[in-house]
TIVEX-588056 format. One record per residue (C-alpha): x, y, z; chain. Coordinates in steps of 0.5 Angstrom, whole numbers, plus 500, padded with zeros to 3 digits. Example, Ala and Ser with C-alpha at 12.3 -4.5 7.8 and 13.67 -1.06 7.14 Angstrom:
+-----+-----+-----+----+
:  c1 :  c2 :  c3 : ch :
+-----+-----+-----+----+
: 525 : 491 : 516 :  A :
: 527 : 498 : 514 :  A :
+-----+-----+-----+----+
This chain:
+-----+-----+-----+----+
:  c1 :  c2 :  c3 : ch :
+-----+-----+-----+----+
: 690 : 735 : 503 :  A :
: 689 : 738 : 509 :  A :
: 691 : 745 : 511 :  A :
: 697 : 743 : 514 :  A :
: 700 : 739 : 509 :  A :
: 698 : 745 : 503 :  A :
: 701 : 750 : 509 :  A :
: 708 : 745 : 509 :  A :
: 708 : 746 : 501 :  A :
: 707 : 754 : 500 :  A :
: 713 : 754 : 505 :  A :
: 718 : 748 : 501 :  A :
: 715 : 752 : 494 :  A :
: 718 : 759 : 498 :  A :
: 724 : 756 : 502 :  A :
: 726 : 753 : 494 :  A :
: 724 : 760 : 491 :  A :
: 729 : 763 : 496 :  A :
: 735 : 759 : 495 :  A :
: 734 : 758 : 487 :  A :
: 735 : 766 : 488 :  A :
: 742 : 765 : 491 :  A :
: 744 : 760 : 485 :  A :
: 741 : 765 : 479 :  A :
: 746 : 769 : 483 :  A :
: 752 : 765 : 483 :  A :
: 750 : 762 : 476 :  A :
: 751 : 770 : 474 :  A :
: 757 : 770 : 477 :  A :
: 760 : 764 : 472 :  A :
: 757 : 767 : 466 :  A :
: 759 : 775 : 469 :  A :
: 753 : 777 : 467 :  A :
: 751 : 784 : 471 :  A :
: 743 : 784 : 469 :  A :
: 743 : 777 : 471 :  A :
: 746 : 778 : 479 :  A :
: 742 : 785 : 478 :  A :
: 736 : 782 : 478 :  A :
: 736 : 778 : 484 :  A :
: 735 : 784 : 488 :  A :
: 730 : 788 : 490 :  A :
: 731 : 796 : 488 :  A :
: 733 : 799 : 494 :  A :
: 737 : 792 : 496 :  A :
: 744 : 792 : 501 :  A :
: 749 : 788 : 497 :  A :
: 756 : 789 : 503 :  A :
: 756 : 796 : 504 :  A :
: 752 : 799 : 497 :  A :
: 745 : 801 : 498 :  A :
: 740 : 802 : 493 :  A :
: 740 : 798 : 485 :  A :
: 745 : 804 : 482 :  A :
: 750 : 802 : 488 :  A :
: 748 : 795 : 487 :  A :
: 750 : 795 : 480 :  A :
: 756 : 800 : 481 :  A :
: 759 : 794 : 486 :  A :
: 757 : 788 : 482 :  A :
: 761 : 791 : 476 :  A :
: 767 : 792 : 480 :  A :
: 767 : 785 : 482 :  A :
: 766 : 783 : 475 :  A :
: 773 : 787 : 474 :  A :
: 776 : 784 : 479 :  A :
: 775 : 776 : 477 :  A :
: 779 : 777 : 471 :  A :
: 784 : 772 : 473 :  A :
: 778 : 767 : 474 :  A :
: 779 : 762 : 467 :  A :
: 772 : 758 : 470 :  A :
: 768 : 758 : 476 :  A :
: 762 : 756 : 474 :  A :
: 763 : 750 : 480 :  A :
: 759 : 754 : 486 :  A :
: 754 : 749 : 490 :  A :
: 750 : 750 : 496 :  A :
: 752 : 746 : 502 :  A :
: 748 : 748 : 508 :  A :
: 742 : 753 : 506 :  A :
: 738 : 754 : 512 :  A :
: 732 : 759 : 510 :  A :
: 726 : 760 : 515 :  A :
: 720 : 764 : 511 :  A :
: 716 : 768 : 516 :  A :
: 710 : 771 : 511 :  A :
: 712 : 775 : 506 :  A :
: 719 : 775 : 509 :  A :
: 725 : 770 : 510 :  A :
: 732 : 770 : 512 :  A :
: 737 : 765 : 510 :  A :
: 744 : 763 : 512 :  A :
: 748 : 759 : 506 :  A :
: 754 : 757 : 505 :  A :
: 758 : 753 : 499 :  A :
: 764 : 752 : 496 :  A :
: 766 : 755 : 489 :  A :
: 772 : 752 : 484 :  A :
: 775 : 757 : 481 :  A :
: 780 : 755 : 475 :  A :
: 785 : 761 : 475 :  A :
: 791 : 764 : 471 :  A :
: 797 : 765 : 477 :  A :
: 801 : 770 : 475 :  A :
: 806 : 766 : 473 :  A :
: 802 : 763 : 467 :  A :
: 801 : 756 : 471 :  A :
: 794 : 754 : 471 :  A :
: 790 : 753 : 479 :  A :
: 785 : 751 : 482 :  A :
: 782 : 755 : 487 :  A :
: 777 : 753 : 492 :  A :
: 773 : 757 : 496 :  A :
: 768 : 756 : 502 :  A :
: 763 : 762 : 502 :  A :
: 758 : 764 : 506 :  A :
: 752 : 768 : 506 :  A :
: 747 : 772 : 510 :  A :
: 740 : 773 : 506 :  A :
: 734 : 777 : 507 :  A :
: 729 : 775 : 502 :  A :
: 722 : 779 : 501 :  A :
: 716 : 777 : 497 :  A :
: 714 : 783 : 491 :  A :
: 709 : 782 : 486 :  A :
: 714 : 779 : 481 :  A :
: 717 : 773 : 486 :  A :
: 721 : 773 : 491 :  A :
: 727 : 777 : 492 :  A :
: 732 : 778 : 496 :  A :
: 733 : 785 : 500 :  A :
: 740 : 784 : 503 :  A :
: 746 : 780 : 503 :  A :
: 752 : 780 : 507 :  A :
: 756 : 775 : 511 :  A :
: 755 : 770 : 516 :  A :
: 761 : 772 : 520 :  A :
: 764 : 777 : 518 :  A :
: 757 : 781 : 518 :  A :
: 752 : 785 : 513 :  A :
: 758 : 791 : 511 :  A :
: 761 : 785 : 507 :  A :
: 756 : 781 : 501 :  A :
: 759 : 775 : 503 :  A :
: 765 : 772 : 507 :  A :
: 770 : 767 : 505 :  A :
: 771 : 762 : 510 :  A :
: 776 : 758 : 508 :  A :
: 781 : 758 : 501 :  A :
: 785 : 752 : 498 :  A :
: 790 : 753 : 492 :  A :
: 792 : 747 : 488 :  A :
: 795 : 745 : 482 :  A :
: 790 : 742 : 476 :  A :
: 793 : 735 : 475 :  A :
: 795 : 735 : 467 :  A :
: 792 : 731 : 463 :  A :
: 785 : 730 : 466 :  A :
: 782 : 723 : 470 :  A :
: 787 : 720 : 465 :  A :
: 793 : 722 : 469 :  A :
: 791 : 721 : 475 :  A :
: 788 : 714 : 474 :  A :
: 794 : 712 : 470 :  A :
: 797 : 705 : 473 :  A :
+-----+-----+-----+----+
């Protein structure tokens, strides 16, 4: 294998660590599991406006409040992920698409789809990669992500069967 093709490895096997980061993250989110999210971050990471690991986690709890009305989410997929590795440094721009099954306020059950973006910085500490800031892609850094795009629609009863019924 020549240095070339061993320096192309390192930096897919880095860009790859980058971006499982961002999904460990959302698969956080689905499980609402605080430590889990905590643990994507360095200890003085920027999440939106929260500074440091206390207000990280103090922000992530209020989301994990907030997501009450939310039966499901464990339906988030990376669509574009754009990671550029420089040493021990990256800076990756990820959007996705996560399906949320909600309860309205009515009772009625929805689907809501949400198009997201984010704007990561990631450092290499001695335990891995890590990602040091999160904000939006357009909305800038004050955000920790944006939201693009919602649809809300109804969940068709009776499954596949319903919908493919003669």
């Amino acid at each position: 294998m020549t240095e070339g093709e061993l320096a192309e490895m390192r930096l897919a096997a880095d860009q790859w660590a980058c971006q499982k980061l961002q999904e460990k993250y959302w698969y956080g989110e689905a499980k609402r599991d605080v430590d889990m999210i905590c643990s994507v971050f360095t200890e003085d990471a920027r999440y939106g406006k929260a500074k440091g690991m206390a207000e990280v986690r103090k922000q992530v709890e209020t989301y994990m409040s907030m997501m009450g009305p939310i039966l499901d989410n464990y339906y988030i997929v990376p669509i574009a992920v754009n990671i550029e590795v420089d040493g021990d440094r990256a800076r990756g721009e990820i959007r996705g698409v996560a399906f949320n099954k909600i309860r309205k306020r009515d009772g009625a059950i929805k689907m809501l789809i949400v198009g997201a973006g984010y704007t990561d910085e990631f450092v290499r500490t001695p335990a891995g990669w890590r990602i040091s800031a999160m904000g939006g892609i357009e909305d800038g850094p004050d955000v920790a992500h944006d939201t693009t795009w919602v649809v809300e629609t109804d969940i068709a009863a009776g499954g596949l069967a319903a919908v493919f019924a003669p």
